[in-house]
Structures are given as C-alpha cells and as structure tokens.
N, C-alpha and C positions, 0 to 999 in steps of 0.2 A: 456633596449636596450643595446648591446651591450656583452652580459653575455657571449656567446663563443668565440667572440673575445679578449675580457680581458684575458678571461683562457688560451688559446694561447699566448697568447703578453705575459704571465705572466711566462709561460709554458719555453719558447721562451726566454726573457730576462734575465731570472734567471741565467742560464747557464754562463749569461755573466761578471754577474754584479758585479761579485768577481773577475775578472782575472785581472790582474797585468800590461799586457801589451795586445793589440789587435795587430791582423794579422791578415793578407787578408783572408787566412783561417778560422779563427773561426769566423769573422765578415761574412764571405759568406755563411758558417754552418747556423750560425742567420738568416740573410736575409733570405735564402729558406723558412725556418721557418716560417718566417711574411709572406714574400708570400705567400703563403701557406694558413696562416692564416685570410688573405685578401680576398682572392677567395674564399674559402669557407665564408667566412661574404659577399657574393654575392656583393663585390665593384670590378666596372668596371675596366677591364682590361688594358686600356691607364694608368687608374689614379694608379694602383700598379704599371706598370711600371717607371713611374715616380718617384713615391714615395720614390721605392727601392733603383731606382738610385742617388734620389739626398742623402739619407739616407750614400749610400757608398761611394759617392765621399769624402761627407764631414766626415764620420768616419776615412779615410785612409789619412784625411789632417792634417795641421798641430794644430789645434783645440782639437784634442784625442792625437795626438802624446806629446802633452808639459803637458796636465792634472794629475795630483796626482793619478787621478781613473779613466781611461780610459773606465772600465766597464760601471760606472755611465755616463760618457759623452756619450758612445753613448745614453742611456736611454735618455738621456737629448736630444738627435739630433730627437731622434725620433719622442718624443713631441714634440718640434717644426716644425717637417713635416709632423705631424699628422695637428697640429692647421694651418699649412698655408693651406693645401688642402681644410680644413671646412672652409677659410679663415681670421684667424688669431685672427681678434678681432670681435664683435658682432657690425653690424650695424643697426641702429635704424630706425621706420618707419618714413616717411617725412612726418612733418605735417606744416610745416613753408608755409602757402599761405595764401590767403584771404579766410576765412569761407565759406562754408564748406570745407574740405579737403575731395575730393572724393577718396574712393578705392574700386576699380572694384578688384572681386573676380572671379578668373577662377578655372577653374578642371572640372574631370571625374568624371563620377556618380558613389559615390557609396567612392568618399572619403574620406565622412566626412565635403565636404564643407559647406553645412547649417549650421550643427552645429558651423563647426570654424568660420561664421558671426558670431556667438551667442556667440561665446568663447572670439573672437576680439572687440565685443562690449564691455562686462562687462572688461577686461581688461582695453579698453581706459579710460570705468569711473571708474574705482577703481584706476588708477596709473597716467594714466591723466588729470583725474579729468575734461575730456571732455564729450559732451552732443552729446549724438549719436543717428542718425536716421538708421534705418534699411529697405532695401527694396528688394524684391524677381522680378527677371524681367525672372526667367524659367516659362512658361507660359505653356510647356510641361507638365507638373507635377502639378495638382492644389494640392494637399498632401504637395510637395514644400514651398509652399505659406503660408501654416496652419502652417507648421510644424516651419516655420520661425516667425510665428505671436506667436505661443504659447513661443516659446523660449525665443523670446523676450520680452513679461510679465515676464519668469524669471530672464533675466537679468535687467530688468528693462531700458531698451533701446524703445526708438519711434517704431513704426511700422505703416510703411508706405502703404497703402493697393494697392493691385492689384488685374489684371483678369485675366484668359487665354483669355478676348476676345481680351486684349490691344496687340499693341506691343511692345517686350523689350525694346527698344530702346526711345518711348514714355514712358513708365514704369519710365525706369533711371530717362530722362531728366524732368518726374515731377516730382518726389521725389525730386531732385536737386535744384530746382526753391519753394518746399513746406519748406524743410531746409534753402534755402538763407530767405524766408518772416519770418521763425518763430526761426533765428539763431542758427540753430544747427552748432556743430564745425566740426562733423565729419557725411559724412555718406558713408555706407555701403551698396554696390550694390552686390547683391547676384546672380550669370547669373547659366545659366542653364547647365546639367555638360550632356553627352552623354557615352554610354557603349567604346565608342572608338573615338579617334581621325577623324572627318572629314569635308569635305568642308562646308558644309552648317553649322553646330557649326562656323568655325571659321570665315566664311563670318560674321554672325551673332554677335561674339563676337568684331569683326573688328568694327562693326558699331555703335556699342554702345560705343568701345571704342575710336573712329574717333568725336563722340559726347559730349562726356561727360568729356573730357579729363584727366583722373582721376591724380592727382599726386602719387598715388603710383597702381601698377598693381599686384595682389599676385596671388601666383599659388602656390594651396592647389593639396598635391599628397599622397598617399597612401605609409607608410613608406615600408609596408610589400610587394610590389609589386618589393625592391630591385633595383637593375641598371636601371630595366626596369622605374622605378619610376624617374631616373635622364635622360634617351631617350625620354619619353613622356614629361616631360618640357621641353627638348632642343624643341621639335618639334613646343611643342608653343608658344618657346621665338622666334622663326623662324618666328613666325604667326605675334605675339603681342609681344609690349615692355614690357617685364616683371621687376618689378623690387627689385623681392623676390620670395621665398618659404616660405611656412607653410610645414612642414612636419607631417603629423598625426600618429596616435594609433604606436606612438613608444613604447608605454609600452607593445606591444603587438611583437615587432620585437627583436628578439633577434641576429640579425646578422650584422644590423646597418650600410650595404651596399647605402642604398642611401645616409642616411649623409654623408659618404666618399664619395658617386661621385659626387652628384649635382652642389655643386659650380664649380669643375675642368670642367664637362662638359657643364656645361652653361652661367659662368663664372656671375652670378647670386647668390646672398647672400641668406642663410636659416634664415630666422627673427624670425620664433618661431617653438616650436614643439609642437604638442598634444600630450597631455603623461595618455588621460584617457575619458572616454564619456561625465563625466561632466563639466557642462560652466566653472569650475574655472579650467581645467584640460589644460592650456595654459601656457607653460614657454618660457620667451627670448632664442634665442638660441646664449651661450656662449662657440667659438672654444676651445679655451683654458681650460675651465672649461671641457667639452667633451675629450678635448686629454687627460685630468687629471681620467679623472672617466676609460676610454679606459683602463690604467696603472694600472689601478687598487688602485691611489694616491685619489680616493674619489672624493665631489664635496662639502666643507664645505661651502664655501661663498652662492650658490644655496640653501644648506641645513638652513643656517640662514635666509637669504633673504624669504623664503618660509615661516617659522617660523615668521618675523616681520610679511610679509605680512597678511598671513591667520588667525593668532592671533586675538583671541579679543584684543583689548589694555585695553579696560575698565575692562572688565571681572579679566585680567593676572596682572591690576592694584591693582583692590579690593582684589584679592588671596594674593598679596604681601602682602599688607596693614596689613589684617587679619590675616597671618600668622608673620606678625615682631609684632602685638600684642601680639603675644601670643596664637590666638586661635586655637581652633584643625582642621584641615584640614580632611570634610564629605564625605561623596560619593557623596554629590552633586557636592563638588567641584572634585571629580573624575571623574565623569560623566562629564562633565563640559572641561577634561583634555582627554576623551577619543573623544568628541564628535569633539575636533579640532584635532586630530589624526587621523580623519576617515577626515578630511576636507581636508587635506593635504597629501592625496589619500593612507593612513593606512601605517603599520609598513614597509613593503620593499619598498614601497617608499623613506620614509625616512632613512634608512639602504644602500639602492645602493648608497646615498652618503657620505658616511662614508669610508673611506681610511681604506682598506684592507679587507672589508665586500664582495667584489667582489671574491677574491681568498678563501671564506670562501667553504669550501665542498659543494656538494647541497645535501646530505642529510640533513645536518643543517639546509641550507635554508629550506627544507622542512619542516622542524619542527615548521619554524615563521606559529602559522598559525594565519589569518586575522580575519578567522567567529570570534575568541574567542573576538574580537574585538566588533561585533557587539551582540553577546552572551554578555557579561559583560554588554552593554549598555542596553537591554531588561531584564537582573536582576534588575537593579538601577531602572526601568520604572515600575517593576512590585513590589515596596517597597512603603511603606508609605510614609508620608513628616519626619515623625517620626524619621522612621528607617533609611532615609537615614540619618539626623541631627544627630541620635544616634545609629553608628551602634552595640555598646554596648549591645543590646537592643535584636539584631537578636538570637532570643533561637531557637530548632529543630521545632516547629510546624509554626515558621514565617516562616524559612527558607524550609519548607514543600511547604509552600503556593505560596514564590517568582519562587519557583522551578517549580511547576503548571503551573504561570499565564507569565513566561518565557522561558517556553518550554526545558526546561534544569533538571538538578536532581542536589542534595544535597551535592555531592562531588566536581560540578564546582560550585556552589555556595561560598563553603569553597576555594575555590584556587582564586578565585575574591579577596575573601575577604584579603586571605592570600599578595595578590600582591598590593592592597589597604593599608595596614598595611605598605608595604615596602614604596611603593610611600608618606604615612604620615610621617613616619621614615625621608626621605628622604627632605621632605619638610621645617621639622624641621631647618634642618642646611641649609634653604636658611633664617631663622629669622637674620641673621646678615649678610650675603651678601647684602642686597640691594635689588631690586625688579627685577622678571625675564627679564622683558623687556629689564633694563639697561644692564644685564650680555650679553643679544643676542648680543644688540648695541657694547658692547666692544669685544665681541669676533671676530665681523664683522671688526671693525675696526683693529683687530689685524692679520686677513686673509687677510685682502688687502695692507697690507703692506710689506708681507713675498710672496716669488715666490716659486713655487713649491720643494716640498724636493726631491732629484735625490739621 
C-alpha cells in the first residue's frame, strides 16, 4: 500500500530537505506537490485540503523559523499531519464487559468480510488468548454460512450453526445466549453484506443491532474502492453506531486513498488492516507507523512485532540451541526458515518495511521474485531425509532427480543451494550472539525508545 504515494512524497520532499532556510515560496512549490500527490492516491478532497493547510500554517510558524534544519522540520510537520488524519495513535478493540464481548460485523458484499470474522477470530486467540464463537446471521447467501463454518475449523474458533429458514436477528441472539451457557469471551456476528448501500440492509442490520447490543460495531470496506470506500462508512455510521474500520486487501491498493480519508470523514478509528487472503493476513493498524512507512522511513517495530509473532519460538529456540553448539545448520533447517518467510506473507512483505526499500527503483523490485520462494520449498520436499541432513551428498544424478520430482532444472537447484551456503555462513556468526529470539526482543526494545529519524 501506499508505493506511488511514498514516490511522490519522496519525489516532493527531497527538494526540500537540504535547503537552509524555507519561504513561502518554495514551501508552496512543495505543497502543490503533495497535493497533487494526494489526489491522485484518490484521498478525499475536504481531507487534502485540510492537510495542506494545517501543514503551511505551521511551516511558515515559528517551529521551522527557530530550527537548525528547516528542510527536516518541515518533513517532521508533515508526519505528524499525516499520523493525526489516520488519527494519531492506534486504538484498541473494546473487550472490557461481562463475557461474552459481542462484535457485530457490517459491510458490502464482496469486501472481504466473512473472511475478516475468520481473520478477527484467530487474531483474538493468538494475541488475546481469548475463546471465540463465530456465527454467520446473512441468510441471503447459504455459500455465506459454509464458507464461514469452514474458516472457522481453520482458525480454530466455535462455529455456531445457522439457516436461511431463521431470522438474523434470532440467529445473533442465539448464538449470544449458546456463548453466555458455554463461556465464550468473545463472539463474532457475521450480518449480511449487499452489492450497494439500502433501506431494507440497514432496517435489518438496525435490528439486530437494537438487539444484541454489541460493544464494539466494525465496518469491514474495500481498501481499493478509495474515497468511495470512506463515503460508504460515513453512510452507515449515519445508519449504525460504528465504532471502527477494518480496512481490507491493502496489499492490493497501491494508492492508500481511503486510509487517508476514513477517519477525517467519519471521524471513526481504522483498527486493523487486511494485507492478504490469508487468516493470519490481519495487522493492528498503527498511524504513526503508516505515516513512517508513507516517508518512505520503513515500519521496523511492525517488521519485528511480525517476526516475534509468526515465529516458531520453539522451532527459532532449538535452531539457536544447535547452532551455539556447534552444529551445522541443513536444509532442513532452511526449509524450516523459508517456510516462516512464506508465513509472514513472503519477501516484499517484509522489505516494504525496511526504511528506504520504498524509494528502491521498481525495476529492482521487480526482480525480488516470490515463486523462487515457493520453488526453493518444493526442492527441499523433493530430497531425501538424507540429503537434506547432508547436503554434501547432493552429486549431478541426485540433483537430476530433485529437479524432476520439483518441477524446476539443475541450474535453480545449484542457486538454492548457492544461497543455502550463504544463509549457513551466516548462521555461523549468530553461535556467539545469543539465540535469534533474544536479538528480535532487544532490537524491539530499542525501536520503541528512539522516534523517528527526520
């Protein structure tokens, strides 16, 4: 998200960020610029105006006039009018009530909300270590209902059953009442989404939520729908007490228009984003980490935070272990190492948050490519127990066969191997650091104590 905006802002900022002294002039040069750069990221037009202006008053004030590095403060103003419009700091979902904590799920068909129940369930139990019930009250759609029940064996969350003979509203409120008898903490009402905003949805959604009183109300919206995506939740914070966004398939938006409007125009906090079709593909959403990545200043605390998260710890415990003995680090433990790389949604995932990988050319980016990701894995799958414990071992008639039975040939076999060698090399000199886990842990520690570099 986000990629032609940074290049702009980057484009844009640069000009400035060495000059000596600002004037109304070359600070109004800039601005156009960002504007500019705004509108075309399809962010609503009230909210650049805004933006711009509070951006100029406070450049032209006495804040940039008394600074060392005028250029840098403004970069500095602008982060912070970036992070107030996404609203500043990250607010948390409300679970503080008597068991269960309902959350009624709103949205249009078609964006992504079934799955984001499924994405918000395994979330609550992996970080809140809470017991979630799951229940589908679109009665419209019996696919709906399946498609919610199967998910939910993946996440490992309750599934609550329903009909299309029932009604939503009877639907909710037993679910509600199957959770209060068998103590669940949370549960999950999933309502029915329509191709467009109308009366009879929201009569409908009124009523279930007039019943059920949920403590928290989310409105799941399509990132890539843009401005249009922050006017359809004003419409039905208008309706219903909303009291968040999920914003979804950001990793699919590259213009990053509705995070910039939503909260200005609804005045309504974005609590998480989808960043990918899979259940674990859910992050917090942090303004300030966002106005930092925007800069093109990376998102490292996110980038660790992910890393702790999705980690094996036992796994990333026994690799330490083994390699401060002394032992040699196999393709299994590569495979092992590519297997939570692909978990943690593959290399440009992890690379968008790296400070300065945003202003990187995109022909370069083009070059990361992901397959070799999944290629490398179906080599390791297509080797012995043997060969992977010794890869020493691998002569051209092995390497013939892994080539066959992985759909790949003899030269990406040898470049595997070649970058396997490096990652051992490499592994070597973590034998007297201490084990990876700890290094995440202090490096995080040492992120949250420092504020962004300007």
């Amino acid at each position: 998200m986000f990629d032609n905006l940074t290049q702009r802002f980057n484009d844009s900022l640069k000009k400035i960020r060495g000059q000596g002294r600002l004037t109304e002039s070359n600070i109004q040069d800039t601005l156009r610029e960002v504007r500019a750069a705004l509108l075309e990221a399809d962010v609503a037009l009230p909210v650049v105006k805004d933006f711009i202006e509070h951006v100029k008053v406070r450049a032209l004030g006495q804040e940039v006039e008394k600074s060392l590095s005028p250029g840098q403060s403004l970069v500095k103003i602008v982060h912070e009018e970036l992070k107030a419009i996404m609203g500043n700091a990250h607010e948390k979902l409300s679970l503080a009530c008597q068991p269960p904590a309902v959350i009624l799920m709103a949205g249009l068909q078609g964006a992504g909300k079934t799955t984001t129940v499924a994405k918000l369930a395994r979330w609550l139990k992996e970080n809140e270590r809470k017991s979630v019930l799951v229940v589908s009250a679109d009665v419209y759609r019996p696919a709906a209902i399946e498609q919610l029940k199967t998910l939910a064996t993946e996440v490992k969350a309750e599934f609550f059953p329903s009909d299309i003979s029932q009604k939503p509203v009877d639907i909710a409120k037993d679910a509600i009442n199957f959770a209060r008898k068998k103590y669940y903490d949370v549960v999950l009402v999933d309502t029915a989404g329509r191709l467009a905003i109308d009366e009879q949805m929201m009569a409908e959604i009124k009523e279930i939520h007039a019943a059920i009183k949920p403590i928290e109300t989310l409105f799941v919206v399509d990132s890539m729908t843009g401005q249009d995506a922050a006017n359809t939740a004003k419409a039905f914070h208008d309706a219903l007490p909303l009291t968040g966004i999920i914003l979804t398939k950001t990793d699919g938006d590259a213009r990053g228009g509705a995070a910039l409007s939503i909260r200005h125009i609804t005045g309504k906090p974005i609590k998480f984003l989808g960043i990918g079709e899979k259940t674990a593909a859910l992050e917090l959403f942090h303004p300030d980490r966002l106005a930092s990545r925007i800069l093109g200043m990376g998102d490292m605390l996110s980038l660790i935070e992910d890393v702790e998260r999705k980690m094996d710890k036992d796994k990333a415990e026994k690799l330490a272990k083994k390699i401060h003995k002394g032992k040699d680090f196999n393709l299994e433990d590569y495979k092992d190492q590519l297997t939570q790389l692909k978990s943690m949604g593959g290399v440009m995932a992890m690379l968008d948050k790296l400070p300065g990988v945003s202003s990187m050319p995109q022909h370069v980016k083009d070059k990361i490519n992901e397959k070799e990701l999944f290629q490398q894995l179906a080599m390791i799958d297509s080797m012995t127990k043997k060969e992977r414990h010794t890869p020493d071992i691998l002569n051209g008639s092995r390497k013939n066969r892994i080539a066959k039975g992985s759909g790949t040939d003899v030269a990406e076999i040898n470049k595997m191997l070649k970058q396997f060698e490096q990652m051992q090399k490499m592994m070597k000199k973590f034998k007297k650091g201490g084990n990876i886990a700890s290094m995440m842990r202090g490096a995080k520690s040492m992120m949250g104590k420092r504020s962004p570099t300007f």
